[in-house]
C-alpha positions in Angstrom: 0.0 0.0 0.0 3.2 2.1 0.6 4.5 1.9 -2.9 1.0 2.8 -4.1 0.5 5.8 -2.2 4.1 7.0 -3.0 3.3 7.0 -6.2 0.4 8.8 -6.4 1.7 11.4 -4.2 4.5 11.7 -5.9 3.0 11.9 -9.3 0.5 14.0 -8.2 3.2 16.9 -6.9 4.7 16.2 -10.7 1.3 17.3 -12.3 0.9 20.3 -9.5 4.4 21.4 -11.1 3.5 21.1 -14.6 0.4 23.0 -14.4 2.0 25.4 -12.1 4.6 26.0 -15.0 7.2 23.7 -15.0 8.0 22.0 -18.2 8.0 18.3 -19.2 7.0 17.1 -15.5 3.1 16.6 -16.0 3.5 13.9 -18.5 6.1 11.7 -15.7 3.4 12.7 -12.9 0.9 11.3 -14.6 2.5 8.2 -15.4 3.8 7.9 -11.7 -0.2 8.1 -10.9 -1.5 5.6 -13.5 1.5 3.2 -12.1 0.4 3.3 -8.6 -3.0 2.6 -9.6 -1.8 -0.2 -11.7 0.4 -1.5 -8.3 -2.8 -1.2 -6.4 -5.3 -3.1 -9.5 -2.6 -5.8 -10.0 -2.0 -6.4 -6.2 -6.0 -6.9 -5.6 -6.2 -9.0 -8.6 -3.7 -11.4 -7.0 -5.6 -11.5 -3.8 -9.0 -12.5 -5.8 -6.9 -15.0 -7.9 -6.0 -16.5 -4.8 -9.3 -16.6 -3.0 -11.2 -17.7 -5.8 -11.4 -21.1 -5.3 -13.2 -20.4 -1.8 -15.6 -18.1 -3.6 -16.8 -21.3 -5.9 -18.7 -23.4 -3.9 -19.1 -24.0 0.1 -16.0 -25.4 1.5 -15.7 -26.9 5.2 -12.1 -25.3 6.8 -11.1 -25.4 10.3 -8.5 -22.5 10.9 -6.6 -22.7 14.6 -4.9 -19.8 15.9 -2.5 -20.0 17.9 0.0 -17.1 20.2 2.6 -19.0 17.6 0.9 -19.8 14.2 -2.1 -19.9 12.2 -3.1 -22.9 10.3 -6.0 -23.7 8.1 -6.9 -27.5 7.1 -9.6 -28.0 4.3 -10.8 -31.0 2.0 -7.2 -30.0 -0.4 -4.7 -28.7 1.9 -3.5 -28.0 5.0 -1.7 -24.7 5.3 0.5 -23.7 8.9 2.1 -20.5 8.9 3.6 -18.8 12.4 2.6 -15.3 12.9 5.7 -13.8 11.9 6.0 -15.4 7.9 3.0 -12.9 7.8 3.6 -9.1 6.6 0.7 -7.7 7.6 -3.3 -8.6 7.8 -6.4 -6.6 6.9 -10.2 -7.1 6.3 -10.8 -6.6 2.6 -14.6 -6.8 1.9 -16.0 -10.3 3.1 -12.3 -11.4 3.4 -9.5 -11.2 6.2 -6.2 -10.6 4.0 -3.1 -12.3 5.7 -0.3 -11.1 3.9 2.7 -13.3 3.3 4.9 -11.2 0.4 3.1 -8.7 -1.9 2.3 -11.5 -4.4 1.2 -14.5 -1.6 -1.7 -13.8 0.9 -3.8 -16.0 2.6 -7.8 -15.4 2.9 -10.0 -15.8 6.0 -13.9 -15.2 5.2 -15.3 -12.6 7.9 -18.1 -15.1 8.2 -16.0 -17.5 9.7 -15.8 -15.8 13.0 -17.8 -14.7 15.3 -18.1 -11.4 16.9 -15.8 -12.8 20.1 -13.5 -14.4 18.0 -13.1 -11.7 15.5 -12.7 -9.4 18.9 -9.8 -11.7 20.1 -8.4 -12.3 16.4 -8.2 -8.4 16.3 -6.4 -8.0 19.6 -4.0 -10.9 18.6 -3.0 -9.3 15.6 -2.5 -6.1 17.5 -0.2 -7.5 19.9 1.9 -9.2 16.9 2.0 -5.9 14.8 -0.2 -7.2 11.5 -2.9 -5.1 12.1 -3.8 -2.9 8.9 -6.0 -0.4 8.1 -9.3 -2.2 6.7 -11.4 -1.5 3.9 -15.0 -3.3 4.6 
């Protein structure tokens, strides 16, 4: 999110510059912009590639969590990650986001939890430092 906001606000102050009179730096600014967006577009696409066989049909998971890890065992796989492989974690629509890389995340449907367990999921990943800013 970092690299996407750095880019807009940087191309943004390019296209202030150009239309404020300096030459040649609307054209970069605006570019800048449209490559954030893209950072941002290709980013979210990656996350809905990656959920998308969750979205298909119903699917029976049990997810344990851990003070150490988080793992998820469905009818394919059985996924164990500890809390620190993961970058950062955020609610994205009907999804919690765990992200492992820019390119590798993990997906948690809201719906799985509760209103106590999302309260204690929340506090967990406050105490480990994942919590993001959400976009519901």
């Amino acid at each position: 999110m970092a690299v996407t906001i750095g880019l807009v606000a940087v191309g943004a102050a390019a296209v202030a510059a150009g239309l404020a009179g300096v030459s040649g730096a609307a054209g970069p600014g605006v570019m800048l912009m449209l490559s954030g967006a893209g950072f941002f577009l290709l980013r979210e696409r990656s996350v809905r590639r990656q959920l998308a066989p969750c979205l298909g049909a119903e699917r029976e998971v049990t997810v344990t969590m851990t003070d150490s890890e988080y793992r998820a065992e469905g009818p394919d796989r059985a996924t164990s990650r500890t809390w620190t492989t993961f970058r950062s974690v955020s609610r994205v629509g009907d999804f919690w986001v765990l992200r492992v890389s820019p390119r590798l995340a993990m997906g948690l449907p809201v719906t799985a939890l509760d209103d106590q367990q999302t309260a204690a999921f929340v506090e967990l990943l406050r105490e480990k430092g994942l919590y993001a800013a959400t976009s519901p």
